[in-house]
C-alpha positions in Angstrom: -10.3 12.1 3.6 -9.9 14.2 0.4 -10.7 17.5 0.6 -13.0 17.6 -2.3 -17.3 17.5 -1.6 -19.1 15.0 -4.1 -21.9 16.8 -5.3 -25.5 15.5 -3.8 -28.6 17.0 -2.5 -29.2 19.4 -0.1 -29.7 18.0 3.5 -32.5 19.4 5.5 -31.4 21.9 8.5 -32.4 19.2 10.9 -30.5 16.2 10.0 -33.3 13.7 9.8 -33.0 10.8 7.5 -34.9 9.7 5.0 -38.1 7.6 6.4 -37.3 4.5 7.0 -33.8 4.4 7.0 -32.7 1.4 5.7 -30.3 -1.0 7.7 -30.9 -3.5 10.5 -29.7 -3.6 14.2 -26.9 -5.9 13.4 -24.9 -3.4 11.1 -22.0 -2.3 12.9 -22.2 1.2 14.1 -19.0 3.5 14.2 -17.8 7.1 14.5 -15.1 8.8 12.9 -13.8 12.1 14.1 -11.8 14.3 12.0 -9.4 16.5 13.5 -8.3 18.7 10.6 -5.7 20.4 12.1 -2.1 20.0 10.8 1.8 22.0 12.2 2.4 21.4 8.5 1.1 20.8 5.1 2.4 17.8 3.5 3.0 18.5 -0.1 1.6 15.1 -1.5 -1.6 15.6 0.9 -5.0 16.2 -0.6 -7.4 15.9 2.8 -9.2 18.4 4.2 -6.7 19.7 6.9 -5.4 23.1 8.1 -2.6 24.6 9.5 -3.1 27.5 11.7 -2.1 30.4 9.0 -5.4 28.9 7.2 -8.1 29.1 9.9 -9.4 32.2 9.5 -10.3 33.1 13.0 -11.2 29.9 13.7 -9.5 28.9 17.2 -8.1 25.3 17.1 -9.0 25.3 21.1 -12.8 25.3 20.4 -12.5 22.2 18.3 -13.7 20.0 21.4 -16.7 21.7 22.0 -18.3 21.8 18.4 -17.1 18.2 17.9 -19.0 17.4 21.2 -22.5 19.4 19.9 -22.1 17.1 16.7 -22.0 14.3 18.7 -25.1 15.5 20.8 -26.6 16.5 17.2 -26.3 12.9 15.7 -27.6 11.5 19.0 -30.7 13.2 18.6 -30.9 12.6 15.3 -31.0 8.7 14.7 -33.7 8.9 17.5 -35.7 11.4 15.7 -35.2 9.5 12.4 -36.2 6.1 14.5 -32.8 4.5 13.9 -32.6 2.0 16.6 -30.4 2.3 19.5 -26.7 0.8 19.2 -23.5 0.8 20.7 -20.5 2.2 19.3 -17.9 -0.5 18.0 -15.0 1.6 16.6 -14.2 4.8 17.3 -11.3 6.0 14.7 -9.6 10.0 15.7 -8.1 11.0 12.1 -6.7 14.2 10.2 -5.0 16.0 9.9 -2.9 15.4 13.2 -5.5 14.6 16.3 -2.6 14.8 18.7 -2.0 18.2 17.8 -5.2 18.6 20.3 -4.4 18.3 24.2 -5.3 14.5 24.8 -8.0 16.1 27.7 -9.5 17.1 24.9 -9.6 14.4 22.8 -10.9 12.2 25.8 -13.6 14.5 26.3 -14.8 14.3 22.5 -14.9 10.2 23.4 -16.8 10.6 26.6 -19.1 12.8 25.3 -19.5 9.4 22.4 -19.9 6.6 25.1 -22.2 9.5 26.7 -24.5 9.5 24.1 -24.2 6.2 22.3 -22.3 4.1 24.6 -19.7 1.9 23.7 -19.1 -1.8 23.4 -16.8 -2.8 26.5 -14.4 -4.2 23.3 -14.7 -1.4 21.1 -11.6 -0.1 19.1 -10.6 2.9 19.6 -8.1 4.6 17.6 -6.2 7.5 17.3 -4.0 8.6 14.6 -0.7 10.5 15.6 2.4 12.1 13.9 5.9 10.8 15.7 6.6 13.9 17.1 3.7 14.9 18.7 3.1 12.4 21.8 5.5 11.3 24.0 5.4 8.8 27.4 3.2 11.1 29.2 0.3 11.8 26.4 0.4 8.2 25.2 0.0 7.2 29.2 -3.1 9.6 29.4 -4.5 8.1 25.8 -4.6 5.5 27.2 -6.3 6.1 30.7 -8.6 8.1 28.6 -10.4 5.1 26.8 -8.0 5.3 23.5 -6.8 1.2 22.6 -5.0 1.7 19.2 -3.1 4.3 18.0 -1.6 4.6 14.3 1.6 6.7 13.8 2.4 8.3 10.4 5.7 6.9 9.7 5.4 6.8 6.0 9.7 6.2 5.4 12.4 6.0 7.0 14.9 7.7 4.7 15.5 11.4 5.0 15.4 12.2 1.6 12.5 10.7 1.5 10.7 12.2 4.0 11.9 15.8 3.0 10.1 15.2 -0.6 7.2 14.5 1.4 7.5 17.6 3.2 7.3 15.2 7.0 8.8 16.9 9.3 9.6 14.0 12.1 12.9 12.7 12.5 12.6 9.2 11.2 14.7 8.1 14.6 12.0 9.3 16.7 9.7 6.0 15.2 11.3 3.2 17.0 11.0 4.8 20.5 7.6 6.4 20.5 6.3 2.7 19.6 7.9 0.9 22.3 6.4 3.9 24.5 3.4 3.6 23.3 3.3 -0.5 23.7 4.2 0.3 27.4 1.2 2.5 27.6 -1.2 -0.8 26.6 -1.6 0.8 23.4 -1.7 -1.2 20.0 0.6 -0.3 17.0 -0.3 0.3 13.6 2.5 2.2 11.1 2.0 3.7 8.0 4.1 3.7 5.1 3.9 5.7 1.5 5.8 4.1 -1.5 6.6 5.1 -4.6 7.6 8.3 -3.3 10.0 10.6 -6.1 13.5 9.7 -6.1 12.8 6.7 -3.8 14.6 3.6 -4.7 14.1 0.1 -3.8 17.0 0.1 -1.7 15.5 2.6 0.5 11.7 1.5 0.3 13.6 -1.9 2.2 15.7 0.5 4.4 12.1 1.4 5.5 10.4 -1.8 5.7 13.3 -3.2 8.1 12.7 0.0 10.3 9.1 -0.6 10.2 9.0 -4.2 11.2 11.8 -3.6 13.7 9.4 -1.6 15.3 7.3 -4.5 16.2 4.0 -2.9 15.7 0.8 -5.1 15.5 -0.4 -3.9 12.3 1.4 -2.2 9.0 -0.6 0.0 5.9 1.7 0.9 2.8 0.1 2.8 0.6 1.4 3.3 -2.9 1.6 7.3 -3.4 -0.9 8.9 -5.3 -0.1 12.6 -7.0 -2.9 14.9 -6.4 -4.1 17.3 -8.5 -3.4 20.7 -7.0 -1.4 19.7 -4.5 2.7 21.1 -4.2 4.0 17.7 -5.2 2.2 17.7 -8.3 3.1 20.9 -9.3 6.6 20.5 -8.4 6.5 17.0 -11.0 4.5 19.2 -13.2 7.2 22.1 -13.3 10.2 18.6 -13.9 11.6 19.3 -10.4 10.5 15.8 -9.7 10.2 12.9 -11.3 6.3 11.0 -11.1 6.7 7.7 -9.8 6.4 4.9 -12.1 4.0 1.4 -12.1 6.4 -0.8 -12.3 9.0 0.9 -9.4 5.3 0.6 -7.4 4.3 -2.7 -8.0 8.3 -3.8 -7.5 8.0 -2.1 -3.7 4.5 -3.6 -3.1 5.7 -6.7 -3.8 8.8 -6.7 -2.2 6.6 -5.3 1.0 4.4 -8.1 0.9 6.9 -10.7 1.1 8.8 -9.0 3.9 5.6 -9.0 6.0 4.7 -12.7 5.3 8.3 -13.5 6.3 7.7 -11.5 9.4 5.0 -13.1 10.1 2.0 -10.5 9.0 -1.3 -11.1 6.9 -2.9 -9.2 4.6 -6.2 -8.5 5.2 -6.7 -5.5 2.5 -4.7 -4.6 -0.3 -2.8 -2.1 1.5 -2.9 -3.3 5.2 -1.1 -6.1 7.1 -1.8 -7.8 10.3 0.0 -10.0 12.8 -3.3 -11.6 13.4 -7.1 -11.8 12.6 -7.4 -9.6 16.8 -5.3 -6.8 15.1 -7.0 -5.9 11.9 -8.3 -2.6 11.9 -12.3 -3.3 12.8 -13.1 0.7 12.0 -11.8 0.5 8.5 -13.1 -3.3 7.7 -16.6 -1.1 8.5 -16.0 1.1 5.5 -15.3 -1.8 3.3 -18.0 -3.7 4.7 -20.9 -0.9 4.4 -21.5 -0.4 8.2 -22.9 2.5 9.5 -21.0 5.1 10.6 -21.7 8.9 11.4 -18.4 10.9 11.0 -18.1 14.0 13.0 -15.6 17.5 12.0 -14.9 19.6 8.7 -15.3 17.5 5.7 -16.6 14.2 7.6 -18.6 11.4 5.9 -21.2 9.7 6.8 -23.5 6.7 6.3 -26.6 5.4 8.1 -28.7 2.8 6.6 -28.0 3.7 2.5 -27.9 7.6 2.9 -24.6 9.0 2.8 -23.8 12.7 3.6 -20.9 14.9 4.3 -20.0 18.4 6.2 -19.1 21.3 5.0 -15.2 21.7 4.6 -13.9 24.4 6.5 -13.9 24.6 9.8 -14.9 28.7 10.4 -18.2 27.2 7.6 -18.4 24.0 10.5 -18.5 26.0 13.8 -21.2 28.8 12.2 -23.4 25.4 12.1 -22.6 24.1 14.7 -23.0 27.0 16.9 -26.5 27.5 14.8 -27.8 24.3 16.1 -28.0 23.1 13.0 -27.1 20.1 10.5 -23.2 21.1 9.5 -23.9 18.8 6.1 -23.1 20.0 3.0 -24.8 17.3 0.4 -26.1 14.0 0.9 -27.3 10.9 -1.4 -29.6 8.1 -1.3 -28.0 4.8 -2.6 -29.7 3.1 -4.5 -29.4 -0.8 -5.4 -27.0 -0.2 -8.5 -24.6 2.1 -6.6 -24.6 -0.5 -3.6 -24.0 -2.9 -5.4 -21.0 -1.6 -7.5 -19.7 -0.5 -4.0 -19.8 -3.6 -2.8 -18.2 -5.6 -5.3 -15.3 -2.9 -5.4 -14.7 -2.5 -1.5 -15.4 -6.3 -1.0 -12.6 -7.4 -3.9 -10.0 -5.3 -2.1 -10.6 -7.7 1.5 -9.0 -11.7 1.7 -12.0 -12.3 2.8 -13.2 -11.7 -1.0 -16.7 -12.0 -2.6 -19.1 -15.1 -2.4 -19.2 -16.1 -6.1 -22.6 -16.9 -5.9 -23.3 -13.5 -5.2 -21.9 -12.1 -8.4 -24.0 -12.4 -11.7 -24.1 -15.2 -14.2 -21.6 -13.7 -16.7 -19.3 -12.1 -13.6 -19.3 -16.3 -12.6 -18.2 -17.1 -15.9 -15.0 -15.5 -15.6 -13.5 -17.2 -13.0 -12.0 -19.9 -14.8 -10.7 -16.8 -16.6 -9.1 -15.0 -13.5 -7.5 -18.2 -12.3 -5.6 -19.0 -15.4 -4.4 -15.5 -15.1 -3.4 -15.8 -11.5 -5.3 -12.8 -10.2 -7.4 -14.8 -7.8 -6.9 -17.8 -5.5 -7.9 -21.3 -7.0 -8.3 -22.5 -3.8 -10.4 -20.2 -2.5 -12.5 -20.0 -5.1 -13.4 -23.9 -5.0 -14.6 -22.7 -1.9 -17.1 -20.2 -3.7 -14.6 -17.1 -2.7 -13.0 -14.7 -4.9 -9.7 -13.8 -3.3 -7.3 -11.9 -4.9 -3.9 -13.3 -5.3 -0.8 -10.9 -5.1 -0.3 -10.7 -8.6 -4.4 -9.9 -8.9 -4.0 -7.3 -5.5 -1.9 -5.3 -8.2 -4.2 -5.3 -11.0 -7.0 -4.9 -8.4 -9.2 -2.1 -10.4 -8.8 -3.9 -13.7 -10.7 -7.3 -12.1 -13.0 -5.2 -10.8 -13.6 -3.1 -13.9 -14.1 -6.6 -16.0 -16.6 -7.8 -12.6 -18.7 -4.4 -13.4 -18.4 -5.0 -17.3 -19.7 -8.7 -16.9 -22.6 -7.7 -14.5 -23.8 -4.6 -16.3 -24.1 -7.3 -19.7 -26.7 -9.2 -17.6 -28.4 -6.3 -16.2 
């Protein structure tokens, strides 16, 4: 979650939606909570987290409670705004560092969800967590607690590495905090950052054998993006690191996806991998989907029905709101059919499961034959009227969708 508000209009105090909120009963509903909270501020991070020397007299302790009024809020909300009544699906605890919370109070914020909304007696429910801040006991409670899946920051597993990322968790604490958590019932997502300064490919596979040794469920690697305004790009900025190249990029992305085939995982998104279809992250196939969501805490997004809103950033701005009874939303748009529909052909190209040809325009259609001979999309898949992006096409990703956009705007 970047720390940086789009621009939009101004939400009323209240919350309600627009009348009638668009979006039928069958749209998944989620909730995201954002827990911006951070022991340390990674130098290559640009969300909207804190650590304590930040807060300005905002106590990390009362996080529960205001995250619980915002729950109560959006309740009252989608029933004001004659939303109809659904379940929660996926429930997804992110940051900053959630763990950095007591877990009592991170299974009161999801009591105080199934409370309001209920939740589906299969819903996912996930938790993200640094290494070094759970252990046996708090993953056992997470788990009593309603939490299914949790999703540990391992991001290398090379100490050089790490130390230009400014982590802070010994890379030998990985291995045994996933086994514990596997003995709590918990499922096991890692995620890894490439591309990293001074990172070579000899170490990007050091850290894909720790990874998979790991046996987690489900694996993201995530090429690394420099920032503007964060300490990493300053530090490349000031030649005290060197920027990461394409090519070094696409080498380690490729040589990731091959080790996770041979392991046995699938890709399901261009930067996640699954042992099976069960293990996929359901919360995050919502966002590229264009489910409904409301997303409680600083900075959270939102989307019900085609409006999309966000809260204000900092959480001293958050609690005065909240506390006030009122909407803690910052700005908030209206999508309308153009936006949705570029959104959808750029979220739904990232996904195997890919984009129904005959959903895309005449002259997007026409350049299949043009894709294929290129190798950026599945021949197979697209006899069965699905555009699926082959490896080769998962690393030119924007540029497919770019000519997509180019093609449908012609016949627009």
């Amino acid at each position: 979650m970047t720390s940086v508000l789009p621009s939009g209009d101004r939400p009323p105090v209240d919350g309600l939606l627009p009348v009638p909120a668009e979006g039928p009963v069958s749209r998944v509903f989620g909730m995201y909570l954002h827990v911006p909270f951070c022991r340390v501020r990674c130098g290559y991070c640009d969300f909207n987290t804190y650590t304590a020397g930040t807060l300005r007299g905002v106590r990390q302790e009362d996080f529960a409670e205001q995250a619980i009024a915002e729950i109560t809020f959006a309740r009252r909300v989608l029933e004001a705004s004659g939303v109809p009544d659904r379940p929660i699906e996926t429930v997804f605890f992110g940051g900053g560092t959630p763990t950095l919370l007591p877990v009592t109070d991170l299974v009161r914020m999801l009591a105080a969800a199934r409370a309001e909304f209920g939740l589906r007696p299969d819903a996912e429910v996930t938790i993200e967590a640094n290494p070094d801040t759970v252990g046996p006991r708090e993953l056992d409670m997470l788990a009593a607690g309603g939490i299914t899946r949790i999703s540990f920051g391992m991001q290398s597993a090379v100490p050089h590495v790490l130390a230009t990322l400014d982590r802070t968790h010994d890379p030998k604490r990985v291995a045994p905090v996933v086994t514990a958590a596997h003995s709590a019932g918990l499922a096991v997502s890692v995620d890894l950052i490439f591309g990293t300064p001074g990172e070579s490919l000899a170490d990007w596979q050091r850290s894909l054998d720790a990874a998979l040794a790991c046996r987690p469920e489900h694996i993201s690697a995530y090429s690394l993006i420099v920032e503007e305004g964060t300490a990493l790009a300053r530090r490349i900025r000031r030649g005290e690191l060197a920027a990461p190249t394409d090519d070094m990029q696409a080498d380690m992305y490729e040589l990731a996806d091959q080790r996770f085939a041979a392991a046995g995982f699938e890709w399901y998104e261009i930067s996640n991998w699954a042992q099976d279809a069960s293990h996929r992250s359901r919360h995050n196939l919502g966002y590229w989907r264009g489910d409904d969501w409301w997303g409680i805490g600083p900075g959270a997004h939102s989307h019900i029905g085609g409006v999309r809103w966000w809260n204000v950033k900092h959480p001293a701005a958050y609690a005065e709101r909240i506390t006030a009874g009122v909407s803690p939303a910052a700005g908030r748009e209206r999508l309308d059919s153009q936006t949705r529909e570029v959104e959808r052909v750029m979220l739904g190209v990232r996904v195997r499961a890919g984009i129904a040809l005959a959903s895309l325009s005449h002259s997007a259609r026409l350049l299949v034959a043009e894709f294929i001979a290129e190798e950026l999309i599945d021949a197979q898949a697209a006899l069965a009227g699905e555009l699926t992006l082959t490896r080769r096409g998962r690393l030119l990703a924007d540029a497919v969708v770019r000519r997509l956009l180019e093609a449908s705007d012609a016949d627009s």
